[in-house]
VOBA-1610 file (N, C-alpha, C; in pm, whole numbers, padded with zeros to 5 digits, always signed):
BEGIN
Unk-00216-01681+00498Unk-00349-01636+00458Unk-00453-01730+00518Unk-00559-01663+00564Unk-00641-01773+00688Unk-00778-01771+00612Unk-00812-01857+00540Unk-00921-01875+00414Unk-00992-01871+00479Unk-01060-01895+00583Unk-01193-01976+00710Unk-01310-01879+00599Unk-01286-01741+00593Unk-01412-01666+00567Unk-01398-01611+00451Unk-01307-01627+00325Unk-01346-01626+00199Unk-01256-01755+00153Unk-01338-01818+00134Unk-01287-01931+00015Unk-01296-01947-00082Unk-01386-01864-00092Unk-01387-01837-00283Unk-01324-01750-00332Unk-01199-01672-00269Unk-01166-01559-00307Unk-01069-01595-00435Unk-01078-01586-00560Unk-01009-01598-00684Unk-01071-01682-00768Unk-01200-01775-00721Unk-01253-01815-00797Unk-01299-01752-00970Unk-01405-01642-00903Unk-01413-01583-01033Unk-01350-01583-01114Unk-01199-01529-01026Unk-01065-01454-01094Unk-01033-01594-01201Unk-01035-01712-01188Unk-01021-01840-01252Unk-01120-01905-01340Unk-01228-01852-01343Unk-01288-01832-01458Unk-01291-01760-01545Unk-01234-01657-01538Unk-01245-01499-01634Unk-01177-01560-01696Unk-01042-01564-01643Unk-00917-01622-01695Unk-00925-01746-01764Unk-00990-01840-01773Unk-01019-01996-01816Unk-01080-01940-01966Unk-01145-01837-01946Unk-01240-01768-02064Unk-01155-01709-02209Unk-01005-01679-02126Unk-00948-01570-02230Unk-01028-01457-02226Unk-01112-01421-02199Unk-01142-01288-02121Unk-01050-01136-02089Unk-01020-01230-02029Unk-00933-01108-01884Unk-00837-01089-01976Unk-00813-00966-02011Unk-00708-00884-02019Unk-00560-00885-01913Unk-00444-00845-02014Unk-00362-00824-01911Unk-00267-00717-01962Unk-00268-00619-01835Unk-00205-00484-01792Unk-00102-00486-01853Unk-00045-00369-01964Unk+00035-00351-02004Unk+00082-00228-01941Unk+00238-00210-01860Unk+00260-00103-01757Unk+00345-00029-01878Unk+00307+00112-01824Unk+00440+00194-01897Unk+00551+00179-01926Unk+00658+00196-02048Unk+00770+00164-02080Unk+00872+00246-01961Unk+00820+00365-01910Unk+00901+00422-01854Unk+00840+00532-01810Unk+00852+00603-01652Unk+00754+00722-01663Unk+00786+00818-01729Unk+00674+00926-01729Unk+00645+01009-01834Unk+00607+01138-01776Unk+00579+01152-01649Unk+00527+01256-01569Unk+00572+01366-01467Unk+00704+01366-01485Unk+00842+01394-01443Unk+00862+01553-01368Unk+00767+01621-01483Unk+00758+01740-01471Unk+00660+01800-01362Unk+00564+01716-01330Unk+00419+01738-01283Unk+00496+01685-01115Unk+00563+01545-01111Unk+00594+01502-00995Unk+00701+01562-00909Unk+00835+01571-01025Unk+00944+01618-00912Unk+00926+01687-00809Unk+00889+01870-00828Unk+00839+01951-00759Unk+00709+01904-00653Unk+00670+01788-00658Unk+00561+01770-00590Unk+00673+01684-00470Unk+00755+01620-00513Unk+00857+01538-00449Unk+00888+01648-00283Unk+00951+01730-00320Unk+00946+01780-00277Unk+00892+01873-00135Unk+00745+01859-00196Unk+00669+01891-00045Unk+00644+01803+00034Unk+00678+01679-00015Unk+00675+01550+00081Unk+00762+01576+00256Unk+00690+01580+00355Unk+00715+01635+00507Unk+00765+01505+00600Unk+00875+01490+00594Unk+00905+01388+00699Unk+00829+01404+00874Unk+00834+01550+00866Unk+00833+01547+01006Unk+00668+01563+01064Unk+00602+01516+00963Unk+00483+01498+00985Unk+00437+01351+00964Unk+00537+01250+00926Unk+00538+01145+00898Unk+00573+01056+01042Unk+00700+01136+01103Unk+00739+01128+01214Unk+00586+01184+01309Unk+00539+01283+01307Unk+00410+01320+01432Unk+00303+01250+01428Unk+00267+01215+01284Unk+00156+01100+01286Unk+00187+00963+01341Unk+00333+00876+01278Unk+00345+00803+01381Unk+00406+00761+01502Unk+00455+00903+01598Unk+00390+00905+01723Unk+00274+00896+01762Unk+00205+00950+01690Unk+00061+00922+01714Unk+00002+00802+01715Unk+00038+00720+01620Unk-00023+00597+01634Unk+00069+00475+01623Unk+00176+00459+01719Unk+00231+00395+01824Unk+00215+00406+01971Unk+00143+00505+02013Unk+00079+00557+02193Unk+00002+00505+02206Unk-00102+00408+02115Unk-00208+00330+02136Unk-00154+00184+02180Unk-00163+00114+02295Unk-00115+00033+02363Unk-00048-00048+02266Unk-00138-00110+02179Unk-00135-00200+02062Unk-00287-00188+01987Unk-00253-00219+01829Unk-00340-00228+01744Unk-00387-00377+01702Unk-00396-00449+01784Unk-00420-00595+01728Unk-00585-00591+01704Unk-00591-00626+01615Unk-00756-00648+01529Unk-00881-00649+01640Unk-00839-00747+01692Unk-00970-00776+01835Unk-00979-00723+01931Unk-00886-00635+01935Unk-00858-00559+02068Unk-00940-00395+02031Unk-00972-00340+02138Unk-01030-00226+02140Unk-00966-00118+02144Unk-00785-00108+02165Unk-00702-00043+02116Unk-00743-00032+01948Unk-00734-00158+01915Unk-00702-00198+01741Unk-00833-00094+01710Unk-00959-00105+01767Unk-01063+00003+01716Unk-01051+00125+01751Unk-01005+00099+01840Unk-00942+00337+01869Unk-00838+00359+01749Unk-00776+00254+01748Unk-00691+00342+01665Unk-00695+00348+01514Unk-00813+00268+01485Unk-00883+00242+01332Unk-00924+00419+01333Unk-01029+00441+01390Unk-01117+00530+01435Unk-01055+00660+01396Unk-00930+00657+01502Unk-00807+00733+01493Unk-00769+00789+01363Unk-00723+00679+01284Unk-00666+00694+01122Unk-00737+00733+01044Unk-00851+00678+01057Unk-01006+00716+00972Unk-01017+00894+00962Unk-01008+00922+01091Unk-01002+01073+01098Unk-00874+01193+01073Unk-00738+01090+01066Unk-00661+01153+01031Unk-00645+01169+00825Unk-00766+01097+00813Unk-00741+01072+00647Unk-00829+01180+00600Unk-00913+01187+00692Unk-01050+01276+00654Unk-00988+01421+00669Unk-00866+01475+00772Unk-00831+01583+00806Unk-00736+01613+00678Unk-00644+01492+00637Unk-00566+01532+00546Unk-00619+01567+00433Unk-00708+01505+00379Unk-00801+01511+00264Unk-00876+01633+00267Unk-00914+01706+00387Unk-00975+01879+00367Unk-00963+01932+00287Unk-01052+02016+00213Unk-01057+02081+00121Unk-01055+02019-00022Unk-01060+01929-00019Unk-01052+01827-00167Unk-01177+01767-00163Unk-01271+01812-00226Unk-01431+01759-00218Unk-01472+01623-00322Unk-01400+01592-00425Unk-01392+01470-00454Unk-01325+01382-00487Unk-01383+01338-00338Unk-01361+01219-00299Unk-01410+01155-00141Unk-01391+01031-00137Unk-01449+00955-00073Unk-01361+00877+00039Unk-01407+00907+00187Unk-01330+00807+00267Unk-01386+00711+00345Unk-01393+00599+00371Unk-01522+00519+00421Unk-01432+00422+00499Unk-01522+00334+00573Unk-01472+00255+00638Unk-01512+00108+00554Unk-01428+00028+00602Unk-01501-00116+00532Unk-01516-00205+00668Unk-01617-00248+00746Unk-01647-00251+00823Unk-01582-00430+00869Unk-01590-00518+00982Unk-01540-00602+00978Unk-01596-00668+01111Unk-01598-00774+01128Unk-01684-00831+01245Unk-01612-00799+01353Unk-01485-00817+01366Unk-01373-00844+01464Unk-01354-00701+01532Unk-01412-00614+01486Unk-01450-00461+01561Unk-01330-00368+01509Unk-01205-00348+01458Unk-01126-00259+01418Unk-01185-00274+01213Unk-01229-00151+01176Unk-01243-00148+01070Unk-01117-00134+00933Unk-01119-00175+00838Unk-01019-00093+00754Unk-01059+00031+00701Unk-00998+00082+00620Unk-00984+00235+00545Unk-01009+00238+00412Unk-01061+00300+00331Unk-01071+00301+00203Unk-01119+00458+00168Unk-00987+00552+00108Unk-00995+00718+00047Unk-00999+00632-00090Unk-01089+00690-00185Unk-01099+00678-00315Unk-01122+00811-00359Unk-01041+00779-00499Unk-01023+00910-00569Unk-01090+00916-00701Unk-01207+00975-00751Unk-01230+00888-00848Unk-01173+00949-00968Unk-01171+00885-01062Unk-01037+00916-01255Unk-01157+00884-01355Unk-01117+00970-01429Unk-01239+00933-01555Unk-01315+00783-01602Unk-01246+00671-01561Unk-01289+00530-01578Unk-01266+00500-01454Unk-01327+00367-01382Unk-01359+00278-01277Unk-01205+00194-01295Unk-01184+00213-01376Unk-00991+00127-01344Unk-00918+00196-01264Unk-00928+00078-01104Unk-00858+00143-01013Unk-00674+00104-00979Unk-00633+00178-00937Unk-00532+00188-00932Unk-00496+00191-00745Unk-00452+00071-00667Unk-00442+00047-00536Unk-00330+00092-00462Unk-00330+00196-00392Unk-00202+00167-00273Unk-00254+00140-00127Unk-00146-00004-00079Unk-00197-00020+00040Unk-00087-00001+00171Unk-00192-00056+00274Unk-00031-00083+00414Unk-00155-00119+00542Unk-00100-00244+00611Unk-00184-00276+00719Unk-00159-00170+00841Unk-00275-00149+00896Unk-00275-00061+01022Unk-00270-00152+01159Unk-00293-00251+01122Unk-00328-00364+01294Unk-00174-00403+01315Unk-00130-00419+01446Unk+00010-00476+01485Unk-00031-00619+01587Unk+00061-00668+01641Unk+00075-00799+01731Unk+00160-00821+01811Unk+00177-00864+01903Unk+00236-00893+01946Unk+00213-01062+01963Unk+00296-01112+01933Unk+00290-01283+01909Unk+00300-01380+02012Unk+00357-01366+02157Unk+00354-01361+02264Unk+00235-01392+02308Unk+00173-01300+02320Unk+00058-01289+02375Unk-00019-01202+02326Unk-00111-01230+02219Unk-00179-01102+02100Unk-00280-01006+02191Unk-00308-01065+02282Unk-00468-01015+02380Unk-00412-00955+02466Unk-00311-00958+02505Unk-00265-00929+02685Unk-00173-00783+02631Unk-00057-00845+02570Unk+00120-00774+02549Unk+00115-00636+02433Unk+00152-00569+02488Unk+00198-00460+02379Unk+00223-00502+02257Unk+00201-00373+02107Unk+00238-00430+02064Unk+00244-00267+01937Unk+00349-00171+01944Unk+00316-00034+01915Unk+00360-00043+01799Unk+00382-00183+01700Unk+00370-00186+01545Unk+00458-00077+01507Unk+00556+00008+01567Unk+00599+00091+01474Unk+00672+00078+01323Unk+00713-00017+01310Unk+00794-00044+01189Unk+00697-00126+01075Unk+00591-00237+01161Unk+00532-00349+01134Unk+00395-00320+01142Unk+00295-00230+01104Unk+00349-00160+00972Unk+00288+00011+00964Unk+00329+00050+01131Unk+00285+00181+01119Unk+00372+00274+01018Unk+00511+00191+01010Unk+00540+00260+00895Unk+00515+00289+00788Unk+00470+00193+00745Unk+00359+00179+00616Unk+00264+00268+00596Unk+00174+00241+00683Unk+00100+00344+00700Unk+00096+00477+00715Unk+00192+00536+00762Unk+00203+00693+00743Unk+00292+00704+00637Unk+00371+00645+00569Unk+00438+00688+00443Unk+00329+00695+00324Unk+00228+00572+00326Unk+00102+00635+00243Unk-00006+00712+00281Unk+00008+00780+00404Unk-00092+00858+00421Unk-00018+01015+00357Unk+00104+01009+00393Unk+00197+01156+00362Unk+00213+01172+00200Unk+00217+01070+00140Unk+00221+01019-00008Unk+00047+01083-00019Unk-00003+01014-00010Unk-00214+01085+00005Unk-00225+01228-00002Unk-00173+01269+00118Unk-00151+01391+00169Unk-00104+01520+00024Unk+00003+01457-00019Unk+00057+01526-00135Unk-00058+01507-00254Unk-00025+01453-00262Unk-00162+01335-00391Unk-00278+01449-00368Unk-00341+01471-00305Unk-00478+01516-00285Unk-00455+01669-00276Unk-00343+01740-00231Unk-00351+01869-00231Unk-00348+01926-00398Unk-00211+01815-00441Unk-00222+01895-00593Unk-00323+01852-00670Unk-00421+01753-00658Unk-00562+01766-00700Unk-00644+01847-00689Unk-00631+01890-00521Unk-00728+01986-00499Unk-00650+02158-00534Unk-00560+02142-00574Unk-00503+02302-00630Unk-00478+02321-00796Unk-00480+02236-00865Unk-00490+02203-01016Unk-00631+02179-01070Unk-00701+02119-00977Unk-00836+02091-01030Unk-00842+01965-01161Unk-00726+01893-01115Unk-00676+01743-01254Unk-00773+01667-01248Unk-00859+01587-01325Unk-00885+01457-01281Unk-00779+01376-01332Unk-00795+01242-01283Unk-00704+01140-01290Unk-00795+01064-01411Unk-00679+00987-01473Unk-00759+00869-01604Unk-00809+00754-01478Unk-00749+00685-01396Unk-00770+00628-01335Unk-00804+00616-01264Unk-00899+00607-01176Unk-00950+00594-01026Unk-00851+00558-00936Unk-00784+00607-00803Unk-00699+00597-00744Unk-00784+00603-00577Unk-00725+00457-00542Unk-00781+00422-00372Unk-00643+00382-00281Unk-00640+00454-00181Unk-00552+00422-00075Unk-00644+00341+00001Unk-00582+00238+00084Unk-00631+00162+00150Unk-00542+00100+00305Unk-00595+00136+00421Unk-00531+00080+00526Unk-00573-00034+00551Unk-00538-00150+00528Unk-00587-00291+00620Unk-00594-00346+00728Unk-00745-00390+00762Unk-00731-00429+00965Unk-00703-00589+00897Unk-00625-00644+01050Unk-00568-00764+01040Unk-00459-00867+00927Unk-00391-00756+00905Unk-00321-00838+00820Unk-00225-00963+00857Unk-00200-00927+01034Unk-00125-01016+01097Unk-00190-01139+01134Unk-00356-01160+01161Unk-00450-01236+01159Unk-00464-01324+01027Unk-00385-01316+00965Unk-00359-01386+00825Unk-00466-01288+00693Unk-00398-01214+00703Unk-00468-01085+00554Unk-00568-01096+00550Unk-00703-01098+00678Unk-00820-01129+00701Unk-00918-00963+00632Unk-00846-00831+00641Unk-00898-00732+00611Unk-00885-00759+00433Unk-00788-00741+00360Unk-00752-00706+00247Unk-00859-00832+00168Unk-00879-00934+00251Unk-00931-01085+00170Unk-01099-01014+00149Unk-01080-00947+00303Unk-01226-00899+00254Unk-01268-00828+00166Unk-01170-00713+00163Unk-01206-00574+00021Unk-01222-00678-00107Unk-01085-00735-00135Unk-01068-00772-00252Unk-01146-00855-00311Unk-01247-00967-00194Unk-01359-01032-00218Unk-01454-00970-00284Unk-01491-00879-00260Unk-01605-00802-00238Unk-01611-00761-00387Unk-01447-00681-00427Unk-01421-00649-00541Unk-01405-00723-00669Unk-01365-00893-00641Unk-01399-00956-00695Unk-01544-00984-00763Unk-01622-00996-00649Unk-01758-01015-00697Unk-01838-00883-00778Unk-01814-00778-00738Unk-01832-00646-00789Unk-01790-00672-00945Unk-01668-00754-00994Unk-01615-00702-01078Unk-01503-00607-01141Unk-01487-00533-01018Unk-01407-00428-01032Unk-01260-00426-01076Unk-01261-00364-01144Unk-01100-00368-01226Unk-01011-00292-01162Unk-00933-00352-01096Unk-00816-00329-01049Unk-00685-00336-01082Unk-00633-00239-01182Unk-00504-00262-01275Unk-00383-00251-01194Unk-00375-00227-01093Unk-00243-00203-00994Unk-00279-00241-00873Unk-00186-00250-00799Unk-00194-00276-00651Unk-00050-00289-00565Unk+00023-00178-00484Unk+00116-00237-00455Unk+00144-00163-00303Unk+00214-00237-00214Unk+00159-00270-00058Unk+00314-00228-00041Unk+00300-00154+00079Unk+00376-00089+00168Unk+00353-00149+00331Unk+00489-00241+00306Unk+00477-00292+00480Unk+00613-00254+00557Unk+00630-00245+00594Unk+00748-00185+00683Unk+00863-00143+00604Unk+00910+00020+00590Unk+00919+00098+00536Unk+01044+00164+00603Unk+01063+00157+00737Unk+01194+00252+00806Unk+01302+00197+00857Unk+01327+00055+00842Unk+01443+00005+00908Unk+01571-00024+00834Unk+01655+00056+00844Unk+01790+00003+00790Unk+01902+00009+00858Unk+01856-00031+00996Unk+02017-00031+01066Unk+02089-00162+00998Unk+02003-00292+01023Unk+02083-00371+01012Unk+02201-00413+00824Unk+02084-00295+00764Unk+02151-00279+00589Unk+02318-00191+00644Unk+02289-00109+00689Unk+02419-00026+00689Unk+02532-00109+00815Unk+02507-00199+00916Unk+02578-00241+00940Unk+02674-00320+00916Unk+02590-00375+00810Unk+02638-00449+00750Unk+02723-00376+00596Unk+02746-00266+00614Unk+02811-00223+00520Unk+02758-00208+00381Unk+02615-00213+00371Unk+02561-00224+00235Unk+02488-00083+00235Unk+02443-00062+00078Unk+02396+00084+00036Unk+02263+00079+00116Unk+02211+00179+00152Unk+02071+00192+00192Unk+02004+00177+00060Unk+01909+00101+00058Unk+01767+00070-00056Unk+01596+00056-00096Unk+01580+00022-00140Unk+01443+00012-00130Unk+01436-00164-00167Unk+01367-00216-00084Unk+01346-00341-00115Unk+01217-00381-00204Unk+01264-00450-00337Unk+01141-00496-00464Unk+01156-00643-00429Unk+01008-00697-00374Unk+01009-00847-00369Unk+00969-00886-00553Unk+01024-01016-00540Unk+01029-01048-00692Unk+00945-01188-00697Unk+00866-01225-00575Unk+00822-01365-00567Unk+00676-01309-00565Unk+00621-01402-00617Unk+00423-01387-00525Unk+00407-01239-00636Unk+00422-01233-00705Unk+00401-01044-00751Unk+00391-01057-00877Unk+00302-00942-00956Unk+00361-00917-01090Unk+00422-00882-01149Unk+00480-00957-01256Unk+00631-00928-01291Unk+00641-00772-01383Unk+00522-00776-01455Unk+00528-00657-01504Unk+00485-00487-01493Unk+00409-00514-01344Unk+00389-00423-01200Unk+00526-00394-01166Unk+00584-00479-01097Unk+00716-00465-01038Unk+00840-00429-01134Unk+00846-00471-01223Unk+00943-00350-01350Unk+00905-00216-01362Unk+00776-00206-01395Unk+00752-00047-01355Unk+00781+00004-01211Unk+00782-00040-01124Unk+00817+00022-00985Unk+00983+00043-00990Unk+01016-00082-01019Unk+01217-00034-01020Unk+01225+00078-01111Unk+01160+00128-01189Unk+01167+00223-01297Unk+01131+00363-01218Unk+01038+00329-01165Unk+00996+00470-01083Unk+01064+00478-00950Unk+01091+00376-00881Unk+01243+00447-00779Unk+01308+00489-00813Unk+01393+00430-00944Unk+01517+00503-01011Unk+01499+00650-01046Unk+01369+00673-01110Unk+01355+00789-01185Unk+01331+00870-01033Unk+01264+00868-00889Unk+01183+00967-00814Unk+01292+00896-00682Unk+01354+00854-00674Unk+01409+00814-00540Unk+01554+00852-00525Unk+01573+00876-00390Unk+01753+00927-00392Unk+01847+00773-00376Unk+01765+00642-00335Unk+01851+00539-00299Unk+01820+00483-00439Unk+01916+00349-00442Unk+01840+00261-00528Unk+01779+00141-00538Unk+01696+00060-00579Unk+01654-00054-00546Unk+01749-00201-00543Unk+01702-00249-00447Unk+01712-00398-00493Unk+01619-00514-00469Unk+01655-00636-00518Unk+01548-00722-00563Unk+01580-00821-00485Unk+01485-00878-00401Unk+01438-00966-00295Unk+01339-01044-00345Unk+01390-01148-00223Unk+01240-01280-00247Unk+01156-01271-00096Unk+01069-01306-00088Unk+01024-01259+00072Unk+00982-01444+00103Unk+00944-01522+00031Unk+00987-01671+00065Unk+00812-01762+00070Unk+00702-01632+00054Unk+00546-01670+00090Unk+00503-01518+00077Unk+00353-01552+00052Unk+00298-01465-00001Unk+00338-01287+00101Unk+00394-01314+00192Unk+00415-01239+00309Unk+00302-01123+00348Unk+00240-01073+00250Unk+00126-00895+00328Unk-00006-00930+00189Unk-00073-00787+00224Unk-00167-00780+00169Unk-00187-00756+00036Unk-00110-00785-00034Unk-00098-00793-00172Unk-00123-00911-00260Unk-00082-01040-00164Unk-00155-01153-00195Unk-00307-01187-00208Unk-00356-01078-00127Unk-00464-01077-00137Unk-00575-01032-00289Unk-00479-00962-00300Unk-00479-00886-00503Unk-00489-00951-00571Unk-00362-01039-00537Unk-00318-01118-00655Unk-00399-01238-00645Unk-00462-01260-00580Unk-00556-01409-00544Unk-00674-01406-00663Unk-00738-01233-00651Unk-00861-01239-00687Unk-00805-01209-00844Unk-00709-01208-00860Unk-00662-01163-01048Unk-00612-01069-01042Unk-00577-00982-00931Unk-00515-00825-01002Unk-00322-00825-00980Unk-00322-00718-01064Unk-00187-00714-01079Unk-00116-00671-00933Unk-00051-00736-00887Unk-00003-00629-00726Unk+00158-00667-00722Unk+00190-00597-00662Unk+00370-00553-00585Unk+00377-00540-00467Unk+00471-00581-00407Unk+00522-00553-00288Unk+00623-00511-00255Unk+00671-00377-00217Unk+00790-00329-00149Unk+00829-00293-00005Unk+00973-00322+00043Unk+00996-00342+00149Unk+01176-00263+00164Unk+01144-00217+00335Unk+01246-00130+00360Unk+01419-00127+00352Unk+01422-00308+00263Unk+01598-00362+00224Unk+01566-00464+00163Unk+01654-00575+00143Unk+01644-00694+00118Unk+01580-00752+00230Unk+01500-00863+00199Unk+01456-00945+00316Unk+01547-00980+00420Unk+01662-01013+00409Unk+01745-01061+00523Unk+01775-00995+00601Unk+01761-00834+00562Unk+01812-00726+00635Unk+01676-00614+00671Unk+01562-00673+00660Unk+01458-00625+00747Unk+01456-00605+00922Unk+01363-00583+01004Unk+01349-00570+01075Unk+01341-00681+01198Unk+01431-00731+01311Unk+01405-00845+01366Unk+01321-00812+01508Unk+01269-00635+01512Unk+01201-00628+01649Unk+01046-00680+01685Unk+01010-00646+01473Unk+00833-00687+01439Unk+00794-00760+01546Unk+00653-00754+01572Unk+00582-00867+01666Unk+00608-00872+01798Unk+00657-00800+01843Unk+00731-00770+01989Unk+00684-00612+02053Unk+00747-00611+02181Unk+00697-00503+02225Unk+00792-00384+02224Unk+00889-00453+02119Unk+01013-00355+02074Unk+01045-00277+01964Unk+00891-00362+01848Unk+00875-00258+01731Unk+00868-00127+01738Unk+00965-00030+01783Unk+00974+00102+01843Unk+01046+00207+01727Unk+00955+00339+01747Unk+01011+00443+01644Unk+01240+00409+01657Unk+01232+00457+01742Unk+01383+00443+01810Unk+01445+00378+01720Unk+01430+00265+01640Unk+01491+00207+01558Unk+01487+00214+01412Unk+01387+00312+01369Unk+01367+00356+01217Unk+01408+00505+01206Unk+01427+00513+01062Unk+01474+00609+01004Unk+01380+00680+00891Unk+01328+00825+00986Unk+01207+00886+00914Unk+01251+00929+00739Unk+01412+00971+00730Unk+01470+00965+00572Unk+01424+00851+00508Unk+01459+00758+00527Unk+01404+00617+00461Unk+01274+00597+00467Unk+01171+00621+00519Unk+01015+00618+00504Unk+00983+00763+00352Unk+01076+00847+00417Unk+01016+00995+00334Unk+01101+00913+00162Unk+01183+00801+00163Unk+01231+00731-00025Unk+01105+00679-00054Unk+01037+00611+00040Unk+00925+00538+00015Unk+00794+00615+00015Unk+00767+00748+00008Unk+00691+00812+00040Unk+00680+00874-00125Unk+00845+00893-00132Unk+00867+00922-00317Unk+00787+00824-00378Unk+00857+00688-00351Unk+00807+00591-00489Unk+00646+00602-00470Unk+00553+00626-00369Unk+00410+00635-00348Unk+00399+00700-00408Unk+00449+00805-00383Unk+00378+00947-00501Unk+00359+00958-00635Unk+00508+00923-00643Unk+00529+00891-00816Unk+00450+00746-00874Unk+00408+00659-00812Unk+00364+00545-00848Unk+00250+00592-00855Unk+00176+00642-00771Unk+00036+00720-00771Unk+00026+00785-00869Unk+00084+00873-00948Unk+00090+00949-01006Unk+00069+00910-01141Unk+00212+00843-01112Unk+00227+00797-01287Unk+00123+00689-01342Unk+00034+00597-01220Unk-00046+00495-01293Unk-00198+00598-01297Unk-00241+00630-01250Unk-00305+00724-01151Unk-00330+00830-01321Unk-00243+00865-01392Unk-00239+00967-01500Unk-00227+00883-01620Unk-00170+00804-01649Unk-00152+00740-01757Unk-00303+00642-01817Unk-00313+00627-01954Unk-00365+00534-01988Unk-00332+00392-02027Unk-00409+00304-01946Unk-00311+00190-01954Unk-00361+00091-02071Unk-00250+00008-02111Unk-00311-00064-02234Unk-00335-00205-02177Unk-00416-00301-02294Unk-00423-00425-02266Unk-00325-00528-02363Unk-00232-00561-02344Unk-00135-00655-02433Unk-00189-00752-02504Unk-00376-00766-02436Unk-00419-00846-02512Unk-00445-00828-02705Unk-00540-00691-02638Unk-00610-00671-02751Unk-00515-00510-02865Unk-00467-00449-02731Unk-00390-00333-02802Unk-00457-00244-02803Unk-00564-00250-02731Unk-00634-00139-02723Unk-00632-00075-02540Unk-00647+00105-02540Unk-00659+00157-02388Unk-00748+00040-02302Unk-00731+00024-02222Unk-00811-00086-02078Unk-00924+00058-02096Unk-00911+00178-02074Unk-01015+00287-02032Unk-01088+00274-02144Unk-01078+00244-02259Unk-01209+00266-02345Unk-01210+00098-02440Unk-01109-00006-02349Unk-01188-00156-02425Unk-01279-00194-02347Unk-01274-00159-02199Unk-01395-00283-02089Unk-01494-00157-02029
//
C-alpha cells in the first residue's frame, strides 16, 4: 500500500472507534434469500464472461499510467453503462485520478445510504518493465473484473424486471492501480471516509480463473477465503454463501499482507473480505508477466465466483443488517 497521497486514510476511522461510536456489523446467521437467487443463478452466462474478457485483454496492457490503462478504463466504463440498459436507477460514474486511467463506480441505490461494496482492480503490470512490456492482466485481475461485471449484469436485470428496491445501497466498483500499491481504492475509500459514509460490506474479487495448478496437484477445485487482513465476521458469512450458491467448496487461506483492494476498506473502518481462485499456494504464477493469458483460466471457475457475487449481492444487498452494538437495524439506528 503506497501512502505518499492519503495518509490519513483511517484516521477518522480511529477516532470513531476511540469514541465507542462506531457500531459493528452484525452479518446474517445464514442466508435467507434462496428462493429469489437460485433461479437467478442460473442466468449467470459464462460465455459472455469469456467475450468481455477477450475484450479486455487485446488492450496491449492496462497499467495505470499508460494510455492503454485509459482506453481501457474508458472501455469498461462503457461496457457497464451497456450492461446496466434499461435499469434507470442508478448511477455509473467515473472516479477520476491524476495518473489518467480512471476507476468505476455503478451504484445502486437501497432504501438507506448503508452501502454494501463489491470490488476487482481493472489496471494490470507487467513488472519487468511497467512502461514498455505487455501486460494483458488476464487472470490478474481481468478476471475479477468480468466475473463482477456478469454478477452486475444479473443483479441489475432482476431489478430492472421486479421493480425491488434493495434495503441497502449496493456499489460495484472497478479499481485503477491496484498494482501501483491500491492507489485507486485508497482514493474512493478516502473520500468515503471523510464523507462519512457507511460502508457495511466490502469484498474484492482478484483473480478468479486459475486452477490448473489446484487440480494438478490432485486437490478439489475451490474457492479461495483469505482469513488474514479481513473481517472475521464478513468472511463467515461468505463461506456460508458459497456453500449455500456454489457447486465447489471453499477453503481457507492466508494471503501473508494486506494483498488487493480490500485493505483499503479495512483501513478506513469498514468491514471487507477477500476471495481468491484456490488456496494461496496454488494461485496463479503467470500474474505480472506477459503470460497472464486467457489460455490458462477456466471460464467454469470464474462463472463459481460469479455465484458467490450474486448471492453475496443479494443477500447483503436485501437483508437488514444489525448492530451487535446496540441491537438495533444499522438502517434505522444511524
Amino acid at each position: 500500500m503506497d501512502i505518499t497521497d492519503h495518509p490519513s486514510l483511517g484516521l477518522a476511522n480511529a477516532v470513531f472507534a476511540a469514541t465507542s461510536q462506531k457500531p459493528t456489523v452484525k452479518f446474517p446467521d445464514s442466508p435467507t434469500f434462496q428462493k429469489t437467487i437460485k433461479p437467478l443463478l442460473a442466468t449467470l452466462d459464462k460465455s459472455l464472461i469469456q467475450a468481455n474478457l477477450e475484450k479486455f485483454t487485446s488492450f496491449y496492457t492496462r497499467y495505470a499510467k499508460s494510455d492503454y490503462g485509459r482506453q481501457s478504463s474508458e472501455w469498461l466504463q462503457n461496457r457497464v453503462l451497456e450492461t446496466a440498459a434499461g435499469f434507470k436507477n442508478l448511477e455509473v460514474k467515473a472516479f477520476p485520478h491524476p495518473w489518467g486511467q480512471n476507476s468505476i463506480i455503478a451504484q445502486i441505490p437501497g432504501r438507506t445510504q448503508k452501502t454494501v461494496v463489491i470490488g476487482s482492480h481493472q489496471d494490470s503490470i507487467n513488472l519487468f518493465l511497467p512502461s514498455l512490456l505487455g501486460a494483458p492482466g488476464a487472470d490478474d485481475d481481468g478476471s475479477g473484473t468480468v466475473t463482477i461485471l456478469e454478477a452486475f449484469r444479473v443483479f441489475v436485470k432482476h431489478l430492472a424486471d421486479t421493480g425491488e428496491t434493495l434495503e441497502q445501497t449496493v456499489e460495484f466498483h472497478w479499481y485503477s492501480a491496484e498494482e501501483l500499491g491500491l492507489l485507486g481504492s485508497q482514493a474512493i475509500f478516502s473520500s468515503y471516509e471523510k464523507e462519512r459514509r457507511d460502508v457495511v460490506a466490502m469484498l474484492q474479487q482478484d483473480m478468479t480463473g486459475y486452477v490448473e495448478k489446484t487440480l494438478k496437484a490432485g486437490k478439489p477445485e475451490v474457492v479461495g477465503v483469505i482469513t488474514d487482513y479481513v473481517d472475521p465476521g464478513l468472511t463467515e458469512f461468505i463461506k456460508k454463501v458459497i456453500t449455500e450458491y456454489c457447486d465447489i467448496p471453499w477453503t481457507a487461506t492466508a494471503c501473508g499482507y494486506a494483498c488487493s483492494d480490500h485493505a483499503s476498506a479495512s483501513k478506513a473502518g469498514y468491514p471487507s473480505a477477500f476471495v481468491i481462485e484456490s488456496a494461496f499456494e496454488d494461485s496463479d504464477n503467470h500474474i505480472h508477466t506477459t503470460e497472464d493469458k486467457i489460455e490458462y483460466l477456466s471460464f467454469d471457475h470464474m462463472l463459481q465466483h460469479a455465484k458467490l457475487t450474486l448471492g453475496l449481492a443479494m443477500e447483503l444487498g436485501s437483508t437488514k443488517l444489525w448492530s451487535e452494538k446496540s441491537g438495533s437495524a444499522l438502517s434505522e439506528e444511524l
